[in-house]
mmCIF file of the N, C-alpha and C atoms, coordinates in Angstrom:
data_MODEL
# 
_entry.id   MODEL 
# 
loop_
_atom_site.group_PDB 
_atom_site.id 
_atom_site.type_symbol 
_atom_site.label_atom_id 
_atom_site.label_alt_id 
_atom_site.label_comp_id 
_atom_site.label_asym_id 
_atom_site.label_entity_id 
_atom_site.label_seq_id 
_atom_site.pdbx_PDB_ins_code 
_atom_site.Cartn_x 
_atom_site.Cartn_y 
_atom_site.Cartn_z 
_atom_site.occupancy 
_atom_site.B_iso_or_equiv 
_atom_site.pdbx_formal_charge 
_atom_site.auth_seq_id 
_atom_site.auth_comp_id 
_atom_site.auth_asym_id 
_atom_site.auth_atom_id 
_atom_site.pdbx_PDB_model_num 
ATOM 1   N N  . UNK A 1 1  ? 0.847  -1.164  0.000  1.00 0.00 ? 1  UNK A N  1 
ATOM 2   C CA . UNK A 1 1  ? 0.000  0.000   0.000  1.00 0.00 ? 1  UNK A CA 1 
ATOM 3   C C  . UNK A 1 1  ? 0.895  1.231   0.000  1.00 0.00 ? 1  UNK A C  1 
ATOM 4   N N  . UNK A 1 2  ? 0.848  2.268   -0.691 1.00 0.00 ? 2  UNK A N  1 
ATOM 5   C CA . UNK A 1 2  ? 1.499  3.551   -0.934 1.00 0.00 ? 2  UNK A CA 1 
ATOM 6   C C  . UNK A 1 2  ? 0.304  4.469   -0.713 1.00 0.00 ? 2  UNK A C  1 
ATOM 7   N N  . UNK A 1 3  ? 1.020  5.890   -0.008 1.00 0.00 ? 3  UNK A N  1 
ATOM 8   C CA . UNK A 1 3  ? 0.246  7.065   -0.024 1.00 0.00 ? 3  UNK A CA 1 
ATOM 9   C C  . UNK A 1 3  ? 0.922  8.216   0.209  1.00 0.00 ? 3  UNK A C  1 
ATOM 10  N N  . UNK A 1 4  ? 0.686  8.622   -0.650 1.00 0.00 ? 4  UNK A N  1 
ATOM 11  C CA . UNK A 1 4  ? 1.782  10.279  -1.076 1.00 0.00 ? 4  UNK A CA 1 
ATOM 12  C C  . UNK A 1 4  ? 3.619  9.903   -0.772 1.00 0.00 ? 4  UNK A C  1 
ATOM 13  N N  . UNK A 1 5  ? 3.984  8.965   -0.929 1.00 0.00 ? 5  UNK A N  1 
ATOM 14  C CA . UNK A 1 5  ? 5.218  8.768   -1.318 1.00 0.00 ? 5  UNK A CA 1 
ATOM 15  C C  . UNK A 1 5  ? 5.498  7.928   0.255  1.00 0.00 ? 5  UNK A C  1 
ATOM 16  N N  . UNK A 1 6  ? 4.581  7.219   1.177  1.00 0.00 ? 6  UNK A N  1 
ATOM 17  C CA . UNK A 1 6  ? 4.810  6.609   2.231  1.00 0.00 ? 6  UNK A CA 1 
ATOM 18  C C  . UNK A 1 6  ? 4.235  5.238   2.175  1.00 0.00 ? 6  UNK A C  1 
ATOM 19  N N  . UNK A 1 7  ? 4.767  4.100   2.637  1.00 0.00 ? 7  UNK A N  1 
ATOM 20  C CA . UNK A 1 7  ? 5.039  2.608   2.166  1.00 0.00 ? 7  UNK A CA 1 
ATOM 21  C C  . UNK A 1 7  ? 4.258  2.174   3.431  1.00 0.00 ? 7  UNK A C  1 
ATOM 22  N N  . UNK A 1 8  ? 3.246  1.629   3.219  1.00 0.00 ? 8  UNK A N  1 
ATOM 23  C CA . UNK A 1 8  ? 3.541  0.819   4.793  1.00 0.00 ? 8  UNK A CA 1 
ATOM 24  C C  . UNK A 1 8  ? 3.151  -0.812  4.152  1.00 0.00 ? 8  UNK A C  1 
ATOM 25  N N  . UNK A 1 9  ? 3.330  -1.566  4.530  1.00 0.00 ? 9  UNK A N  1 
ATOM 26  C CA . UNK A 1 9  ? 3.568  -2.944  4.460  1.00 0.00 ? 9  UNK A CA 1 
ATOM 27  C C  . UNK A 1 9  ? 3.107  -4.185  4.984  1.00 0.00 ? 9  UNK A C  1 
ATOM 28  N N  . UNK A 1 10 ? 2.483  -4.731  4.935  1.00 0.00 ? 10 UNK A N  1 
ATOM 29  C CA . UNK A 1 10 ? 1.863  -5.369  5.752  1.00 0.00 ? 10 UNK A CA 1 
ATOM 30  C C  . UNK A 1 10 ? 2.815  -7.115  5.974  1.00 0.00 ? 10 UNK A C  1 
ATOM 31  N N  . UNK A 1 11 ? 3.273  -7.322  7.267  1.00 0.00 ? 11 UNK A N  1 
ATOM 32  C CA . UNK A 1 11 ? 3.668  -8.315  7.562  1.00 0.00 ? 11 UNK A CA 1 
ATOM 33  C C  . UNK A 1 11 ? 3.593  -9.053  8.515  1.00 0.00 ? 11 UNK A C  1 
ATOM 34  N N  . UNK A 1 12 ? 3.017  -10.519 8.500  1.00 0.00 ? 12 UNK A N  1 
ATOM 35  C CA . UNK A 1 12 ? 2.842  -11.281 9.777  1.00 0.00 ? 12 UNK A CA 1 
ATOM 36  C C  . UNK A 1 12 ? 1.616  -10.437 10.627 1.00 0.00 ? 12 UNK A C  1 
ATOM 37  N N  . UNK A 1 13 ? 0.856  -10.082 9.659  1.00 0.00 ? 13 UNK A N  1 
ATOM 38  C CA . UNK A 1 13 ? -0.434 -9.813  10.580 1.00 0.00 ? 13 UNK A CA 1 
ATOM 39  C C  . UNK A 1 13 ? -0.262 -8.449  11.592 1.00 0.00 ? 13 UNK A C  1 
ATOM 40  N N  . UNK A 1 14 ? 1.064  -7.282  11.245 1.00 0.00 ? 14 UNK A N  1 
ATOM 41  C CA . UNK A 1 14 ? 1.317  -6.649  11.713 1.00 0.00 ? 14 UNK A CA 1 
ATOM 42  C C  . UNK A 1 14 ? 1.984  -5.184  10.558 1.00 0.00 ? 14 UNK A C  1 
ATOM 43  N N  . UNK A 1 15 ? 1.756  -3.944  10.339 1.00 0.00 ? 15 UNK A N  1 
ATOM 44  C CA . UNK A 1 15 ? 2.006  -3.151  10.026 1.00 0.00 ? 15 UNK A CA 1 
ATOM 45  C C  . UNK A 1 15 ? 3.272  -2.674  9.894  1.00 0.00 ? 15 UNK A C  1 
ATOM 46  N N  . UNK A 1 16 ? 3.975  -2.537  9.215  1.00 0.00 ? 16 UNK A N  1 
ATOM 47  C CA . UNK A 1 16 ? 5.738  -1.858  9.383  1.00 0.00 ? 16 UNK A CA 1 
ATOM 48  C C  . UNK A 1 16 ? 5.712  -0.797  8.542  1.00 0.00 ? 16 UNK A C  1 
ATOM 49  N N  . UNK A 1 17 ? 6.358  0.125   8.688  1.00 0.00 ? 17 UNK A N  1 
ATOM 50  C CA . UNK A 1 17 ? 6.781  1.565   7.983  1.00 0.00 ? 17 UNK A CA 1 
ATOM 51  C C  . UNK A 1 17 ? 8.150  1.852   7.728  1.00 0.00 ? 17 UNK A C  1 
ATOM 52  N N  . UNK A 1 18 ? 7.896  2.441   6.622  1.00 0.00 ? 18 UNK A N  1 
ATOM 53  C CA . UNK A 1 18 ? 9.790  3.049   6.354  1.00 0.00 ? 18 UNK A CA 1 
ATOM 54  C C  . UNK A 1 18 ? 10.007 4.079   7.137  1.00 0.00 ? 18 UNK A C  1 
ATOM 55  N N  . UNK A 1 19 ? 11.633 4.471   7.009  1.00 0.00 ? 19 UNK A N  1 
ATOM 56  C CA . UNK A 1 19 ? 12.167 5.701   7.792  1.00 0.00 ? 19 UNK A CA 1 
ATOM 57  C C  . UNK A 1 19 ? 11.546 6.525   7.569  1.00 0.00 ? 19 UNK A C  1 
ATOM 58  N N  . UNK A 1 20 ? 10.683 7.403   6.459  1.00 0.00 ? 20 UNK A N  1 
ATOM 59  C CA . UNK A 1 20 ? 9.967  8.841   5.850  1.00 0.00 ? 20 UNK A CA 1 
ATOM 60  C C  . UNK A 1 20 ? 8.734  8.629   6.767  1.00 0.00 ? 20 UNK A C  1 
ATOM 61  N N  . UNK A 1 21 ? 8.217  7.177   6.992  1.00 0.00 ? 21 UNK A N  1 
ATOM 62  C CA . UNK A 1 21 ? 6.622  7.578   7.836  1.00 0.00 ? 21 UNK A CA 1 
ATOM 63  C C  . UNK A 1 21 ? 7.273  7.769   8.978  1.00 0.00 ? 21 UNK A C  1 
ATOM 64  N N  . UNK A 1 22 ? 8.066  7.017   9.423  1.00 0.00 ? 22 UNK A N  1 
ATOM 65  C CA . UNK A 1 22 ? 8.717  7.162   11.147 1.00 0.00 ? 22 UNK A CA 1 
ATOM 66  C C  . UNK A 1 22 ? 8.911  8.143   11.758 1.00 0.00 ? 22 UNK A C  1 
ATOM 67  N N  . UNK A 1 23 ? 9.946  9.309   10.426 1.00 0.00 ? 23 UNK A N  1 
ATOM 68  C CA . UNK A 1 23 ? 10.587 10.216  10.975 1.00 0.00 ? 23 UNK A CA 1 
ATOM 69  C C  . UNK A 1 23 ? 9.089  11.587  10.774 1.00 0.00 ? 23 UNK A C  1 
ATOM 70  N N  . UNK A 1 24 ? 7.793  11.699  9.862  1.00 0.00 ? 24 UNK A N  1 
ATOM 71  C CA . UNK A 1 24 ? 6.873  11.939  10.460 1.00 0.00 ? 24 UNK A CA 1 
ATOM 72  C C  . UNK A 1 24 ? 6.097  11.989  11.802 1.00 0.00 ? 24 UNK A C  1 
ATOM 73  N N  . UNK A 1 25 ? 6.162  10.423  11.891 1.00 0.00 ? 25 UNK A N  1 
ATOM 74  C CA . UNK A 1 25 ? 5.292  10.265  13.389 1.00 0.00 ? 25 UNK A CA 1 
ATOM 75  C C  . UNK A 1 25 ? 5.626  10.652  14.238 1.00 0.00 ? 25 UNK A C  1 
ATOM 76  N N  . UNK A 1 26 ? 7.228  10.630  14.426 1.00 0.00 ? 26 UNK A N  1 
ATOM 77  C CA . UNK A 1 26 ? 8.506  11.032  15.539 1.00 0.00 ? 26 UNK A CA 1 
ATOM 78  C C  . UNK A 1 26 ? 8.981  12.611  16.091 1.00 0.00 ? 26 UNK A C  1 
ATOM 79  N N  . UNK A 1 27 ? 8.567  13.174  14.456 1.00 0.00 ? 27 UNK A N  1 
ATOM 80  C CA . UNK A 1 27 ? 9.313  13.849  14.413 1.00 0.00 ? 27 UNK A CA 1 
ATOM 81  C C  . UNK A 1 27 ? 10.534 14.397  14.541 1.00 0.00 ? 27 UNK A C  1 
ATOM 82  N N  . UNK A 1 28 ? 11.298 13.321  14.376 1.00 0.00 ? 28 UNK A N  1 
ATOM 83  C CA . UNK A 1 28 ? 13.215 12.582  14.105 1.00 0.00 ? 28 UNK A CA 1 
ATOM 84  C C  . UNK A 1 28 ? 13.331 12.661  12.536 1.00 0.00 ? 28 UNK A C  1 
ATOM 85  N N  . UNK A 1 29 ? 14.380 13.520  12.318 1.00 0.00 ? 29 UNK A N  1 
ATOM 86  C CA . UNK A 1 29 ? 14.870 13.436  10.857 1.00 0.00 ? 29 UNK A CA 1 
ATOM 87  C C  . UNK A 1 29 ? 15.262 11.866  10.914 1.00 0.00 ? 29 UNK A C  1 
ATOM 88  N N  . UNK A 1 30 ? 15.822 11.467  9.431  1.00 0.00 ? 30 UNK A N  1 
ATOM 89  C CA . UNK A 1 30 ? 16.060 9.935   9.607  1.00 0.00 ? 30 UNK A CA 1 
ATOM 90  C C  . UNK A 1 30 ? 17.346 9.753   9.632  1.00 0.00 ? 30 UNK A C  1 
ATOM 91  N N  . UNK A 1 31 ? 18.430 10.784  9.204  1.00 0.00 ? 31 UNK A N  1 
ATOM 92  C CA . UNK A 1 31 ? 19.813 10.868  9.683  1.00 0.00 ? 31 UNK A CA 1 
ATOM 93  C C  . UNK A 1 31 ? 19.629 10.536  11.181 1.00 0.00 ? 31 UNK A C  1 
ATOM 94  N N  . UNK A 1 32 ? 18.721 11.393  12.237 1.00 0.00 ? 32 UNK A N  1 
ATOM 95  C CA . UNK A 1 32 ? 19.063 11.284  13.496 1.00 0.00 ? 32 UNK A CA 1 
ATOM 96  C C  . UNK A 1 32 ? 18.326 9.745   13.826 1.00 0.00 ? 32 UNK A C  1 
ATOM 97  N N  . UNK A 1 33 ? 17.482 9.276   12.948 1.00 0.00 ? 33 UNK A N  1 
ATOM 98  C CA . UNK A 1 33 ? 16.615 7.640   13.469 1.00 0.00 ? 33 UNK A CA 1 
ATOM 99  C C  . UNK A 1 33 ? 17.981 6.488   13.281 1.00 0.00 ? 33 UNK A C  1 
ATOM 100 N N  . UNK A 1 34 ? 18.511 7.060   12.487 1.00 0.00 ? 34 UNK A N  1 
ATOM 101 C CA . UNK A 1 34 ? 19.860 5.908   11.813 1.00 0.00 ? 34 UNK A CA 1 
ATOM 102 C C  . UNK A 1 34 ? 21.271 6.213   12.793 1.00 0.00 ? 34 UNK A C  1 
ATOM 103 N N  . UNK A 1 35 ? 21.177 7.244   13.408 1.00 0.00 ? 35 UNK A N  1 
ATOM 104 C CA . UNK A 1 35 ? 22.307 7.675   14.117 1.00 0.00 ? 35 UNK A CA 1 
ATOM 105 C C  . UNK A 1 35 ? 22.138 7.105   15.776 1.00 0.00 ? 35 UNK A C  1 
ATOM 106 N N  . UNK A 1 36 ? 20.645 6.873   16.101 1.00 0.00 ? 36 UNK A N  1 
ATOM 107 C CA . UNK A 1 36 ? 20.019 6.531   17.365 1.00 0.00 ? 36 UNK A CA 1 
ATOM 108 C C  . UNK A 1 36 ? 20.295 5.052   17.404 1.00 0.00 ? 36 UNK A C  1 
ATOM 109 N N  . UNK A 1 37 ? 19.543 4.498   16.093 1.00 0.00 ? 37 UNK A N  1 
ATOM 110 C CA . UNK A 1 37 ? 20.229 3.158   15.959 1.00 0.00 ? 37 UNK A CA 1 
ATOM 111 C C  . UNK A 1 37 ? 21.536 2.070   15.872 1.00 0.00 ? 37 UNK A C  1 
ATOM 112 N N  . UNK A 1 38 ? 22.843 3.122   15.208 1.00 0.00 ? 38 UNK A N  1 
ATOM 113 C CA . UNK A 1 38 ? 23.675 2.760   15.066 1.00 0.00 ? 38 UNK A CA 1 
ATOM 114 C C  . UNK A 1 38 ? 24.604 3.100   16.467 1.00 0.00 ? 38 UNK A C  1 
ATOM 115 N N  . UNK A 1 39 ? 24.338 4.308   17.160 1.00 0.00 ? 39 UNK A N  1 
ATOM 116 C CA . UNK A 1 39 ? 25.192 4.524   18.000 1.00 0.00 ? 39 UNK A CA 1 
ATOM 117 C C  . UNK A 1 39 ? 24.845 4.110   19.270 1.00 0.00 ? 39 UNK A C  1 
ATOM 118 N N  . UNK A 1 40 ? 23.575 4.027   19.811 1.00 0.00 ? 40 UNK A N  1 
ATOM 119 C CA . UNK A 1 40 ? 22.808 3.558   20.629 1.00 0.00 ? 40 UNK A CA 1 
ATOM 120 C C  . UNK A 1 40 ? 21.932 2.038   20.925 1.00 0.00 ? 40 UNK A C  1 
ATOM 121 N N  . UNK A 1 41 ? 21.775 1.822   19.475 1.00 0.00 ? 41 UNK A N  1 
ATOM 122 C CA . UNK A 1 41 ? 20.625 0.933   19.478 1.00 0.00 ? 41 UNK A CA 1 
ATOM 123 C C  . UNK A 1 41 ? 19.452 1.119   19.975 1.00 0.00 ? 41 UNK A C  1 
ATOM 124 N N  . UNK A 1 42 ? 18.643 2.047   19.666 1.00 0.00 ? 42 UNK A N  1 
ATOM 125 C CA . UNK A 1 42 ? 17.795 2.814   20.215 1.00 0.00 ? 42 UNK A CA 1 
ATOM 126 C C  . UNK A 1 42 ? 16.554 1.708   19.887 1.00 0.00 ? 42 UNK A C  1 
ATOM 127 N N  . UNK A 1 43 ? 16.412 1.236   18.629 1.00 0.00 ? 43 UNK A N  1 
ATOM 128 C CA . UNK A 1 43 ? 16.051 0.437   18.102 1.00 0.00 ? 43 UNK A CA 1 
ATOM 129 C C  . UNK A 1 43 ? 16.567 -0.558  16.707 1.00 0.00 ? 43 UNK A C  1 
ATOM 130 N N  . UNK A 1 44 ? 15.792 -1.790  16.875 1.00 0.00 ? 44 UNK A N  1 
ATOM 131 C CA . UNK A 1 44 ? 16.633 -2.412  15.223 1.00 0.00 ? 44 UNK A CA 1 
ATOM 132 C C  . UNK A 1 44 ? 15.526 -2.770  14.632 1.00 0.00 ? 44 UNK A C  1 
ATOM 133 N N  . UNK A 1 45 ? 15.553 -2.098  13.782 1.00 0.00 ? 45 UNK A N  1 
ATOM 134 C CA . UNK A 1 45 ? 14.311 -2.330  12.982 1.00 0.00 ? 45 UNK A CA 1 
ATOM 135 C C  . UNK A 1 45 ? 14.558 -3.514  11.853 1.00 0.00 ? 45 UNK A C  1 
ATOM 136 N N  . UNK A 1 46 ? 13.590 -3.951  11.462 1.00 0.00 ? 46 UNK A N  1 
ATOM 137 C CA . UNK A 1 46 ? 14.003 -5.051  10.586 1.00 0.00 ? 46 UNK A CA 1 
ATOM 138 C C  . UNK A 1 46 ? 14.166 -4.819  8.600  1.00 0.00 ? 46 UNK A C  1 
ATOM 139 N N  . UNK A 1 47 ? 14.266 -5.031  7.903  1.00 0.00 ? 47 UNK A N  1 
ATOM 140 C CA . UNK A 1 47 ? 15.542 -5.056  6.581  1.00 0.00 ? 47 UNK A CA 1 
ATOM 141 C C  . UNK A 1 47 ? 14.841 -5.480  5.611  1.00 0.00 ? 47 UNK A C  1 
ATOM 142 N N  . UNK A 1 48 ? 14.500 -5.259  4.419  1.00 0.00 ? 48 UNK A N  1 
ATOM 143 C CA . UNK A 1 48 ? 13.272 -5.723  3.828  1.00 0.00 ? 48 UNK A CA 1 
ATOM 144 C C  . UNK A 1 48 ? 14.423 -6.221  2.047  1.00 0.00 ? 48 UNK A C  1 
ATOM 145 N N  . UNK A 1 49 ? 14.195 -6.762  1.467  1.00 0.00 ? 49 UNK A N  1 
ATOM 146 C CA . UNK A 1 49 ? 15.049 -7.423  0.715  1.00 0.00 ? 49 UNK A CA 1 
ATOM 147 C C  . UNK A 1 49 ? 16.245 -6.769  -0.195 1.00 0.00 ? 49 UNK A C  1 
ATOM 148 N N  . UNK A 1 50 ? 15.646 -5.214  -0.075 1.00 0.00 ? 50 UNK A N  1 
ATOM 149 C CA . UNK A 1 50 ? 16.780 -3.986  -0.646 1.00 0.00 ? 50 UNK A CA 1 
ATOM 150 C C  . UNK A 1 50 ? 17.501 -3.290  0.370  1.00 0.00 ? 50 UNK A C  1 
ATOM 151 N N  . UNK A 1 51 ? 17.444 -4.107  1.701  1.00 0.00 ? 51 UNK A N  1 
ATOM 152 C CA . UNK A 1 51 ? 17.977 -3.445  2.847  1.00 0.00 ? 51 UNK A CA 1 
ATOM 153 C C  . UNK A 1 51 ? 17.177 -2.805  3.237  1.00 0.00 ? 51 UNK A C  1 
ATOM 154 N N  . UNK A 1 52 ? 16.133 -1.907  3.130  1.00 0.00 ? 52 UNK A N  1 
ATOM 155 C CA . UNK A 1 52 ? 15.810 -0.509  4.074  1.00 0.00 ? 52 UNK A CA 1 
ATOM 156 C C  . UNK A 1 52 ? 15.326 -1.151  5.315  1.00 0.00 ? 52 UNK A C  1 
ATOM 157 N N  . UNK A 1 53 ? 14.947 -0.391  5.921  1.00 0.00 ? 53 UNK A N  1 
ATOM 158 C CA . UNK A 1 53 ? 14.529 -0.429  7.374  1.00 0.00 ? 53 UNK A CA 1 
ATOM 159 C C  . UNK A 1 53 ? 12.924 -0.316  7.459  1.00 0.00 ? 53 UNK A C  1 
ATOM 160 N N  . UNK A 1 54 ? 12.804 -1.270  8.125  1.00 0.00 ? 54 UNK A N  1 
ATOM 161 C CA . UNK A 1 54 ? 11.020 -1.517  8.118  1.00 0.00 ? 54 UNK A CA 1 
ATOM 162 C C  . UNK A 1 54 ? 10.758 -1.376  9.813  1.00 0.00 ? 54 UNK A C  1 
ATOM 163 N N  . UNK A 1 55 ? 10.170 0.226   10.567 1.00 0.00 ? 55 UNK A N  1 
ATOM 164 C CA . UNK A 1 55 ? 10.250 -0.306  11.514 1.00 0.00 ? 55 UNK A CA 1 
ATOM 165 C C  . UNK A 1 55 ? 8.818  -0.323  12.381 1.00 0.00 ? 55 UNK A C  1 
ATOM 166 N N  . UNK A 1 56 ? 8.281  -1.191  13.381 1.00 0.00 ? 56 UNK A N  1 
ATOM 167 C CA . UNK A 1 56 ? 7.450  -1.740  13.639 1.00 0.00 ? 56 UNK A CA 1 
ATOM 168 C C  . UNK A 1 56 ? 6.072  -0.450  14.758 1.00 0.00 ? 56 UNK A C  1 
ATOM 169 N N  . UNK A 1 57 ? 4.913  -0.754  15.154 1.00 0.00 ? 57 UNK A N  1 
ATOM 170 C CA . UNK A 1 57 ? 4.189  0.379   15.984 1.00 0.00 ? 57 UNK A CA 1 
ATOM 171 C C  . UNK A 1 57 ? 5.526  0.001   16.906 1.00 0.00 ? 57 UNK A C  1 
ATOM 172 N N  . UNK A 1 58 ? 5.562  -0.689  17.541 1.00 0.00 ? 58 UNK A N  1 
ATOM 173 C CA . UNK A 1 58 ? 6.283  -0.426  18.830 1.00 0.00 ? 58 UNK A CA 1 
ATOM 174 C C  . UNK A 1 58 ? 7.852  0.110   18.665 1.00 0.00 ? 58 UNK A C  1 
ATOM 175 N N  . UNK A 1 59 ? 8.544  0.212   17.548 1.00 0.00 ? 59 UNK A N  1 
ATOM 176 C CA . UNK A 1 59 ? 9.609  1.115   16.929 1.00 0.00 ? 59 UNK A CA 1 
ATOM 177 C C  . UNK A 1 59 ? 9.131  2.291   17.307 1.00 0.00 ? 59 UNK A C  1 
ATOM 178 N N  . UNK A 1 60 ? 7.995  2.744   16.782 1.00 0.00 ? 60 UNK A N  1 
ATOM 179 C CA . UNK A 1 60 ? 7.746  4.059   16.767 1.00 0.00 ? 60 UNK A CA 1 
ATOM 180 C C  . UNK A 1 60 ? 7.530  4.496   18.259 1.00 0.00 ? 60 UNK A C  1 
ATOM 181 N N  . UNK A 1 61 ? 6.949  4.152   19.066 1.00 0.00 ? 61 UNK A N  1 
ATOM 182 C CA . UNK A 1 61 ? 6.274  3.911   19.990 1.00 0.00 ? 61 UNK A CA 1 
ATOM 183 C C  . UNK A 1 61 ? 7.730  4.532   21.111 1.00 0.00 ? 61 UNK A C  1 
ATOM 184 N N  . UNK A 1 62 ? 8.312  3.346   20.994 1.00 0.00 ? 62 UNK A N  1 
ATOM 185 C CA . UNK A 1 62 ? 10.082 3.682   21.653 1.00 0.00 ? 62 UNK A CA 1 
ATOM 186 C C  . UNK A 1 62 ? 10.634 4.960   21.077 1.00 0.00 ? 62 UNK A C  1 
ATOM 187 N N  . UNK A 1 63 ? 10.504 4.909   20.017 1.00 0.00 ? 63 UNK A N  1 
ATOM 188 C CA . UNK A 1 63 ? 11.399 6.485   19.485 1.00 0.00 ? 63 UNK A CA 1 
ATOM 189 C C  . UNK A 1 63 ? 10.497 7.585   20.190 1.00 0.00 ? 63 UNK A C  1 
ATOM 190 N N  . UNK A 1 64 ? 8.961  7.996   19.961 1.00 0.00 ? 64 UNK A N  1 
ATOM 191 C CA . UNK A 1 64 ? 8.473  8.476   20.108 1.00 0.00 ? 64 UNK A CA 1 
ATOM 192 C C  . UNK A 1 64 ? 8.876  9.138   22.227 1.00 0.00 ? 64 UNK A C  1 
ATOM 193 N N  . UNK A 1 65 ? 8.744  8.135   23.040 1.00 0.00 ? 65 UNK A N  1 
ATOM 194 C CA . UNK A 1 65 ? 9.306  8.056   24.368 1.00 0.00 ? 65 UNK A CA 1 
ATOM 195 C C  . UNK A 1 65 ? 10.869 8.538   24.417 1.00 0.00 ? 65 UNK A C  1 
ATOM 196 N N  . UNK A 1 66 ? 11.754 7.881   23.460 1.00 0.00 ? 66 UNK A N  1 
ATOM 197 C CA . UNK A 1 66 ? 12.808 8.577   23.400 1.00 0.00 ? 66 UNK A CA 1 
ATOM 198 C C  . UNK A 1 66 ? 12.775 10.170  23.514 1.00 0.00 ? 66 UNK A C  1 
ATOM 199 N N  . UNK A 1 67 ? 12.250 10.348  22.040 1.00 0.00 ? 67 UNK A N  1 
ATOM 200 C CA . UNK A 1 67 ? 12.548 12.101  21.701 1.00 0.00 ? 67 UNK A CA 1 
ATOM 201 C C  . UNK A 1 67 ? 12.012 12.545  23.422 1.00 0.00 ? 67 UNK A C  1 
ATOM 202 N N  . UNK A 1 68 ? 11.295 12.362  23.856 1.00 0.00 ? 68 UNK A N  1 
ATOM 203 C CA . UNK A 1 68 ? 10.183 12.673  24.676 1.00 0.00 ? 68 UNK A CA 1 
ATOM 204 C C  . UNK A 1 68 ? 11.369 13.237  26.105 1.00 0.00 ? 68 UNK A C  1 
ATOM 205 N N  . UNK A 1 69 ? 11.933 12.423  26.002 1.00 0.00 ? 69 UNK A N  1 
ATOM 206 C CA . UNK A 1 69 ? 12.658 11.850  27.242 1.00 0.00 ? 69 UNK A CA 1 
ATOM 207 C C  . UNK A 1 69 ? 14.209 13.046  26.474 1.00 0.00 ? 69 UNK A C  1 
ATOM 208 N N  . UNK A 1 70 ? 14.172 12.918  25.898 1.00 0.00 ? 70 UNK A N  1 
ATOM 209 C CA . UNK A 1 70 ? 15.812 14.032  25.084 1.00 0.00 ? 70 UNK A CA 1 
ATOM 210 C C  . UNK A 1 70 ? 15.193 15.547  24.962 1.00 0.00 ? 70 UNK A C  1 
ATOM 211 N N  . UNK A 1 71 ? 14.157 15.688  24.610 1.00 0.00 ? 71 UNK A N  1 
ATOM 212 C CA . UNK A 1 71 ? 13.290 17.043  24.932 1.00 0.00 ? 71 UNK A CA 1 
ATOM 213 C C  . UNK A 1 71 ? 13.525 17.514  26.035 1.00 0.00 ? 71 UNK A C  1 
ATOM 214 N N  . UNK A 1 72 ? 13.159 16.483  27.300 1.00 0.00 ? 72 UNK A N  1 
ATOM 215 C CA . UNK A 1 72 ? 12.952 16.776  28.813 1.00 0.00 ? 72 UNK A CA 1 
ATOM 216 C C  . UNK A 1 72 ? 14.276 17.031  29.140 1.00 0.00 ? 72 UNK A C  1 
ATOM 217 N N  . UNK A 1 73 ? 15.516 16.936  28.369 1.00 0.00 ? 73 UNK A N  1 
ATOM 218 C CA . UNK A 1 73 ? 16.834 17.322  28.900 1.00 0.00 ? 73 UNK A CA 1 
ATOM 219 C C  . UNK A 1 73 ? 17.840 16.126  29.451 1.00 0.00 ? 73 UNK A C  1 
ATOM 220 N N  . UNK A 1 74 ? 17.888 14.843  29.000 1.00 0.00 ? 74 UNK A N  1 
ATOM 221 C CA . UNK A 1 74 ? 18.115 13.510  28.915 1.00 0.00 ? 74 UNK A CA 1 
ATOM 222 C C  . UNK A 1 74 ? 18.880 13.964  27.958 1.00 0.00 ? 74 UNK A C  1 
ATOM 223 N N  . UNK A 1 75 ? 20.240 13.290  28.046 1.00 0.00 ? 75 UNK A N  1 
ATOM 224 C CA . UNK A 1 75 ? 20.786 12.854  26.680 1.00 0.00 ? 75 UNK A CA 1 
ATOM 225 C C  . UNK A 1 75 ? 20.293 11.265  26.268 1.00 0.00 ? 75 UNK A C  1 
ATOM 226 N N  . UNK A 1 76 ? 20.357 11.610  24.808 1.00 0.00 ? 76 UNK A N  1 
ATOM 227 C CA . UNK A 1 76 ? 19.458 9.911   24.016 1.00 0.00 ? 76 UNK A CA 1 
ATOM 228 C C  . UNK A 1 76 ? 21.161 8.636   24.877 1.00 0.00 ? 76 UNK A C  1 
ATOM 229 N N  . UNK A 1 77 ? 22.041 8.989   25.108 1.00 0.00 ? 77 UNK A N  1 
ATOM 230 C CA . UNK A 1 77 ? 23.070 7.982   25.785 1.00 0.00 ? 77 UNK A CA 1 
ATOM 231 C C  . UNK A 1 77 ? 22.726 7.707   27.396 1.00 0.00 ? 77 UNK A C  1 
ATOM 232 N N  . UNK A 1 78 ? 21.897 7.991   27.635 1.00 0.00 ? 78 UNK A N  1 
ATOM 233 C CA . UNK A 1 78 ? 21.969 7.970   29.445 1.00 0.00 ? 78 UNK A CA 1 
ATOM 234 C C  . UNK A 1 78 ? 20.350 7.277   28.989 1.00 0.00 ? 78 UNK A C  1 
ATOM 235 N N  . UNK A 1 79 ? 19.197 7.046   28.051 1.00 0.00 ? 79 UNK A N  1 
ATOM 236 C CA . UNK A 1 79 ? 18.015 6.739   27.925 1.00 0.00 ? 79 UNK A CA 1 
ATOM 237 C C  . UNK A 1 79 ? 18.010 5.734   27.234 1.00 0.00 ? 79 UNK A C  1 
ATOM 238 N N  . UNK A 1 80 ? 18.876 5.606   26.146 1.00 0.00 ? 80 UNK A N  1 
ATOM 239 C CA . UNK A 1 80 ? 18.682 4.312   25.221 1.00 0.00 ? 80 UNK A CA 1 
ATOM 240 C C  . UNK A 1 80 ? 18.131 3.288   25.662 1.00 0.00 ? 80 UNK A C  1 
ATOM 241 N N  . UNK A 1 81 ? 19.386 2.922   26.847 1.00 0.00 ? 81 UNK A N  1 
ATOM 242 C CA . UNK A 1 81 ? 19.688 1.647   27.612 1.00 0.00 ? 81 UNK A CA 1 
ATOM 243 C C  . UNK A 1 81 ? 18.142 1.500   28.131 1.00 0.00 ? 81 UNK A C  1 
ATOM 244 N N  . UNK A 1 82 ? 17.243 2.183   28.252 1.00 0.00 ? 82 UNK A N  1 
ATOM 245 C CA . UNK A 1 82 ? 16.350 1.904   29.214 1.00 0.00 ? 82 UNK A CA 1 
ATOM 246 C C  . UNK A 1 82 ? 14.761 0.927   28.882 1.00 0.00 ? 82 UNK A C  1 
# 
């Protein structure tokens, strides 16, 4: 399913989104969603056969609590872990 240039996917009876819907919902550019992931592991989203990143409600869900928590004056390194 496509809508205005956003993918979502349907797998295993469960919904996944690319980085462009994520960094919408989040409001996280996707440099900073890929930088959370790689330096933190903030989350790992799962890899869809061209590589991209497919990531899940509860991806979003965590990022979303993240920013939340880095807003409030948290660095994303002292929250990741949590």
């Amino acid at each position: 399913m496509s809508n205005a240039g956003i993918t979502i996917v349907a797998m295993e009876d469960r919904e996944i989104y690319t980085i462009r819907y994520v960094s919408i919902r989040t409001g996280l550019k996707p440099h900073v969603l890929r930088a959370w992931e790689k330096r933190y592991d903030a989350v790992c989203p799962r890899r869809n056969e061209t590589n991209r990143r497919l990531y899940s409600n509860s991806d979003i869900r965590r990022l979303q609590l993240l920013r939340r928590a880095v807003q409030s004056g948290h660095s994303i390194s002292q929250v990741a872990a949590l």
